[in-house]
N, C-alpha and C positions, 0 to 999 in steps of 0.2 A: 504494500500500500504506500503512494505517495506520500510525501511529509507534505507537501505544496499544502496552502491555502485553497480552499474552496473560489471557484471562479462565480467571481459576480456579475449577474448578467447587463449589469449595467457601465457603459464605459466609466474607467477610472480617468477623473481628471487631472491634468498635470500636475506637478504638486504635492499629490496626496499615495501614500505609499500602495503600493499592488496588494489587493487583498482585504484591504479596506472595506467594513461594511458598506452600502452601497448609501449615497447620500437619501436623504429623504424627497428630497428636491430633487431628485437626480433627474423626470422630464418637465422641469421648469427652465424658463432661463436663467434662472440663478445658477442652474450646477455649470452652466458656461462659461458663467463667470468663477470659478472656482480658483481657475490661473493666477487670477488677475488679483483676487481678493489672498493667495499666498504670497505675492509678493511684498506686502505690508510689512514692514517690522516695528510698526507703535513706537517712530522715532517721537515723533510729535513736531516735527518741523512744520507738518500742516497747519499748527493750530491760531498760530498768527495770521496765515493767509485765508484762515474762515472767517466770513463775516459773521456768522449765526454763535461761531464760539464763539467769538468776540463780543456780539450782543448779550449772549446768553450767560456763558460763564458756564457752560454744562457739559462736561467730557462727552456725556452722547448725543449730542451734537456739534460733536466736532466729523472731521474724516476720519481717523482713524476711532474713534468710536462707534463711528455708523457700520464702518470696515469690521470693529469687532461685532453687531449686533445682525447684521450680513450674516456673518459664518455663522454666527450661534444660529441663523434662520435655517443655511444651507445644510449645517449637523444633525438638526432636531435638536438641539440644546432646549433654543424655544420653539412656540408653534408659530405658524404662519396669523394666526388671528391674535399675536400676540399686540393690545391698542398702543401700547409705548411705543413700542417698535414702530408702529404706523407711525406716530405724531413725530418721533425723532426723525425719519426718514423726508415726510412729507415737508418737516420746515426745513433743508435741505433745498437751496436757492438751484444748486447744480451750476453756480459759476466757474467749477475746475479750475478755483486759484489755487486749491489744493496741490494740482497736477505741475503747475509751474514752478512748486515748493517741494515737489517731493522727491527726494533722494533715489529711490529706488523704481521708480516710472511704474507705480500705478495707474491703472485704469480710471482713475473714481467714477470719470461719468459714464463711463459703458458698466460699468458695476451699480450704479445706481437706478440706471434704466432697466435693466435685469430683474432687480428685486424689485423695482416696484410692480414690475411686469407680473410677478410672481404671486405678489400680494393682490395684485388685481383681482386674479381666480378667488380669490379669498373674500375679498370686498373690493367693490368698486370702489374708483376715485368719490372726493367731492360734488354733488350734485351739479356747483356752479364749472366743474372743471368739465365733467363730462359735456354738460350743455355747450360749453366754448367748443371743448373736440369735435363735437357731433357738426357745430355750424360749420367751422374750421374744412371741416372733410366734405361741403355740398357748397359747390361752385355757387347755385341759384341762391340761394340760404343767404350765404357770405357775401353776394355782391348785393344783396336786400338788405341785409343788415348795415354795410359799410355805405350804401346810398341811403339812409336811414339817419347814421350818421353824421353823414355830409351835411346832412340839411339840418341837423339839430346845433351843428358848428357854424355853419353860416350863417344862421337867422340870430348867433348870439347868445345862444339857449345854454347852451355848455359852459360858455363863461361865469354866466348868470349861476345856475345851478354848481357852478362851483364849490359855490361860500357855502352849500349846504354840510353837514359835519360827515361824519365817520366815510364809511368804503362809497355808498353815493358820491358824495362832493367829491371825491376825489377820482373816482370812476370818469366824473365830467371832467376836473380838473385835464386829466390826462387825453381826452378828445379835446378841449379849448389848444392845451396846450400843442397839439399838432396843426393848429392853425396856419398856413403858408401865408409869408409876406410875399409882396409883390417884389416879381423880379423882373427883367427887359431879357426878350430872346434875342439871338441875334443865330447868323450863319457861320458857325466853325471855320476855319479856314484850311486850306489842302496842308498836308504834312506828310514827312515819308510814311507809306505804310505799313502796318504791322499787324495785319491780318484781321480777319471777320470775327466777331463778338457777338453772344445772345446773350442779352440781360434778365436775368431772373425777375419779372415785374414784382412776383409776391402777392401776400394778401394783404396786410396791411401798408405796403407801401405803395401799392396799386390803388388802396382803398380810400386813404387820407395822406401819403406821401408823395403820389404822382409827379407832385413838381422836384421831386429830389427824381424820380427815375429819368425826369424829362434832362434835369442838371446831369445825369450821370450822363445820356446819350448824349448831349454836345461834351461835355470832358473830353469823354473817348474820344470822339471825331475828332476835337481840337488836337486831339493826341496819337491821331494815325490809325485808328481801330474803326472798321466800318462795320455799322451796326443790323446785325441780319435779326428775321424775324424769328421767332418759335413760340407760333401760336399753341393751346389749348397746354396750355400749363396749370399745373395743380399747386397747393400749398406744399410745401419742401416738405411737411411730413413732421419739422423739429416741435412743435410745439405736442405730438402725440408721442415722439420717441421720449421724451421728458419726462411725460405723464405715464410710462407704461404703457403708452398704446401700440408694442411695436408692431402688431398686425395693420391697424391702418396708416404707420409710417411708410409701412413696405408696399402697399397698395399707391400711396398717395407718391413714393419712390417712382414706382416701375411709369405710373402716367408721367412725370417730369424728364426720365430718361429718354424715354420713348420723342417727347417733345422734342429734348434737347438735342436727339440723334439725328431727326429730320430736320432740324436748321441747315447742318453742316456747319457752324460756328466751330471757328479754333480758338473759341475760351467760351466761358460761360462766367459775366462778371455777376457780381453779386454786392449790392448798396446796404445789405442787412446782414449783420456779422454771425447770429445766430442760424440764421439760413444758410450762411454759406458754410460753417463749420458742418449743417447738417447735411448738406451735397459732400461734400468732402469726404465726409464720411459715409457714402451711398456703399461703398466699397464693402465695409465690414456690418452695416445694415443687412445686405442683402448677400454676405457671404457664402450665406447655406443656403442657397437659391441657385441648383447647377445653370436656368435659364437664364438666368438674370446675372450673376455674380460681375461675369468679365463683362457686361455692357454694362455695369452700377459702379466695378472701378477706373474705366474709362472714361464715364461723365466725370468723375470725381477727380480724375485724373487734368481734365482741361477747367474746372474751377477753379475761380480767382475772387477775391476780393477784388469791388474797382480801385482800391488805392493802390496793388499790387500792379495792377497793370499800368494805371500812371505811372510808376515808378519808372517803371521799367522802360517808358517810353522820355523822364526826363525830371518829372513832366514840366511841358511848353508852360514857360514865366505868364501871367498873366499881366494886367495894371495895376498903379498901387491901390492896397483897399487901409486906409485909415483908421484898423478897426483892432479893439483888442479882444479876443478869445480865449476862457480856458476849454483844455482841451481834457477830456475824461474817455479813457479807453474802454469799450465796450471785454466784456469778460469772453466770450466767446472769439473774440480778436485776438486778445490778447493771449490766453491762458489756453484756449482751445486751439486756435491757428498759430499762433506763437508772431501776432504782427505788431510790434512794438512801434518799431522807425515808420512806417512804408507810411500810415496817416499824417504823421509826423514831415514829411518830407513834401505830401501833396498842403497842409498847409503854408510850409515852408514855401512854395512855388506863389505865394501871395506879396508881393513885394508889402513891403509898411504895415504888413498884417503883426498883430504883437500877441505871441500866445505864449501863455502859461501852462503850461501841464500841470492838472492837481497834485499836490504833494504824494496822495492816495490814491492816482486813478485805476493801479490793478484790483484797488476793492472795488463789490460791486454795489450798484448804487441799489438793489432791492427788490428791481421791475420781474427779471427772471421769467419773461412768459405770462404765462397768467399768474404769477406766486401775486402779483401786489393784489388778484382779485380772491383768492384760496387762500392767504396767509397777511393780512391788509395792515397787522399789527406790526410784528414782525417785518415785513417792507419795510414799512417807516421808520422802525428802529434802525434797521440798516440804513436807508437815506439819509438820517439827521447828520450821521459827519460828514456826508457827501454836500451838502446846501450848506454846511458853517465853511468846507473849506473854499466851495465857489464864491460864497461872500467876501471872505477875506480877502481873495484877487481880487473884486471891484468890478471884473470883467462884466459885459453886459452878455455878452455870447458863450454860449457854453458850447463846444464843438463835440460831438461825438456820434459813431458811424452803427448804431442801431435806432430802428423805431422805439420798440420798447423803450431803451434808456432815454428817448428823445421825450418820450413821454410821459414816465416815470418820472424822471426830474424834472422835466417841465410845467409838471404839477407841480411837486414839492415847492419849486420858484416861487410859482406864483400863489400857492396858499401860505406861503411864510413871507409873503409880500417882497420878496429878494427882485431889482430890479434888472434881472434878466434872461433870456431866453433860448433855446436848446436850439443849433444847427447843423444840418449834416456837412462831414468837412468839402464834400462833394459842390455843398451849395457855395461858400464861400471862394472856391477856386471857378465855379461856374459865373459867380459875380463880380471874379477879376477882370473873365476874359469878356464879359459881355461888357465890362466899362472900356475893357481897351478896345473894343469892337467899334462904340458906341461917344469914345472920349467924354463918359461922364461915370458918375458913380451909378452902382447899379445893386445896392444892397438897402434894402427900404428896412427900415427895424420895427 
């Protein structure tokens, strides 16, 4: 008779010795993440770069405590309907500044979307998160609601219903403050070029951002990238991988692929930091997918942020803009794509422009998705040192390259009465070239 261990019929994940009772999770996504969550060794280096530890003061909520309550899930330590566990995990912004802190290159946010995914079977999300998913995932739905929108911003109504208190007021707060100033078009001018681009429209930057997608398309052009089309595009999918919904991420994937492949675009730029990180990651989304895999790491492969591709093209100086900006790095730019400089440099292409970087902009300001509507306390905790330290620059512009955070802070601005306002750095460089176009100023505040 063999000495051997008993074979378990379930694969052993790396990490975990051969022979090993078989996990309890073993066909969840969490036993996928098993790799990811061994490589952890509870240095605590993370604990600085959480903002939620840092609000909270609570070991399990930090990363590696979430990391230990992960495996106690994946072990059967506890059970999956364990409610702590839910509430630790769920206030869990999923910035992955953790990931830019951490020594030993953990996963956090492919480990976080795992268990929640996990926990899903068990209980569903948030009533208000599911309803966001559900609209999120129906083309007709989302373009009603964001024409819905529109018109409650335009007539004034959002401003107004601001001043109202708790997660309302500040629900309008965050539509007032996507408000677009007026800006002057003008014609790009020829440059050498440097190949065909489809722009990711998005859902909310399609829906109340527009004018930053229309600034992104003349950038480009100014900057040599002719802009092709790819129609019937769906929501990138990030705001369901987030949530545990990685079945309609992978759904709402394979339409955006699909789109993007019939452009024939040699990049796919991207205006929303969180979207592009989630195209980027189509790769390891849709990994276990034998149809899908190598056409999900191909699109993921020609995505770019558009400051990336400015970059890379110079980018073409603009006219002076007399304007000072801080600048606040979106979390999923920064921590997820690793793009520190590249925003940095298309502001820089602003002659007389004066920008501050917040002393803290790898913290995140709060927004995280829907978390400021599923977690509205918490947000704001996290926001408060993000508006003291834009105040203390003076600056009236606060530059940074997601909707969400455009948002998110652009509330907090203007309900802490702070005089001033959230812009993408896209528009700022689009309001150079339209003064030098134009030989006038061309940024209305």
């Amino acid at each position: 008779m063999s000495d051997a261990p008993p074979r378990s019929p379930f694969p052993v994940p790396e990490g975990r010795a051969p022979g090993a009772r078989p996990l309890p999770c073993a066909d969840t996504p969490l036993a996928g993440a098993m790799p990811g969550i061994m490589t952890c060794v509870h240095c605590g280096f993370c604990l600085q770069a959480c903002p939620t530890y840092l609000a909270l003061g609570d070991e399990n909520d930090s990363p590696r405590g979430r990391i230990l309550l992960v495996r106690a899930l994946a072990e059967g330590t506890l059970p999956l309907d364990d409610p702590d566990v839910r509430t630790h995990l769920d206030q869990c912004l999923g910035c992955r500044g953790c990931e830019t802190a951490c020594p030993s290159g953990v996963p956090y946010g492919h480990i976080l979307e795992a268990a929640r995914a996990t926990l899903n079977t068990v209980k569903p999300p948030a009533r208000i998160a599911r309803l966001g998913l559900a609209v999120f995932a129906r083309p007709r739905l989302l373009a009603a609601a964001l024409a819905a929108a529109r018109v409650v911003r335009l007539t004034g109504l959002a401003a107004l219903l601001a001043r109202l208190p708790g997660r309302t007021g500040f629900a309008f707060a965050m539509l007032a403050a996507s408000t677009p100033r007026a800006s002057r078009s003008y014609t790009p001018r020829d440059a050498t070029p440097r190949g065909t681009v489809a722009i990711l429209q998005g859902c909310v930057m399609r829906g109340l951002f527009a004018h930053v997608n229309r600034a992104t398309e003349r950038t480009l052009a100014t900057n040599g990238y002719r802009v092709v089309p790819a129609p019937a595009q769906r929501c990138c999918g990030a705001l369901h991988a987030h949530a545990g919904d990685l079945a309609g991420a992978r759904a709402l994937a394979r339409r955006n692929i699909a789109a993007f492949e019939r452009s024939g675009a040699d990049f796919i730029a991207v205006n929303a930091s969180g979207c592009g990180l989630m195209i980027k990651e189509y790769g390891h989304l849709l990994a276990d997918d034998p149809a899908w895999a190598d056409r999900a790491a191909a699109i993921a492969a020609r995505a770019r942020d558009v400051s990336e591709l400015l970059v890379v093209a110079g980018p073409t100086l603009g006219a002076p803009l007399h304007e000072h900006a801080a600048y606040d790095a979106p979390c999923h730019l920064v921590h997820g794509q690793h793009l520190a400089r590249e925003p940095l440099a298309v502001l820089g292409a602003v002659p007389s422009l004066v920008v501050t970087p917040l002393p803290n902009a790898d913290q995140c300001c709060g927004s995280a998705g829907l978390y400021s509507l599923v977690e509205p306390r918490l947000a704001q905790d996290v926001l408060g040192p993000k508006l003291a330290e834009i105040a203390s620059t003076g600056a009236p512009l606060v530059a940074t390259g997601n909707p969400g955070c455009m948002m998110h802070i652009g509330a907090g601005l203007m309900r802490a009465k702070i005089p001033a306002r959230t812009v993408h750095p896209v528009e700022l460089l689009d309001a150079a070239y339209a003064a030098q176009a134009h030989g006038a100023a061309a940024l209305d505040r």
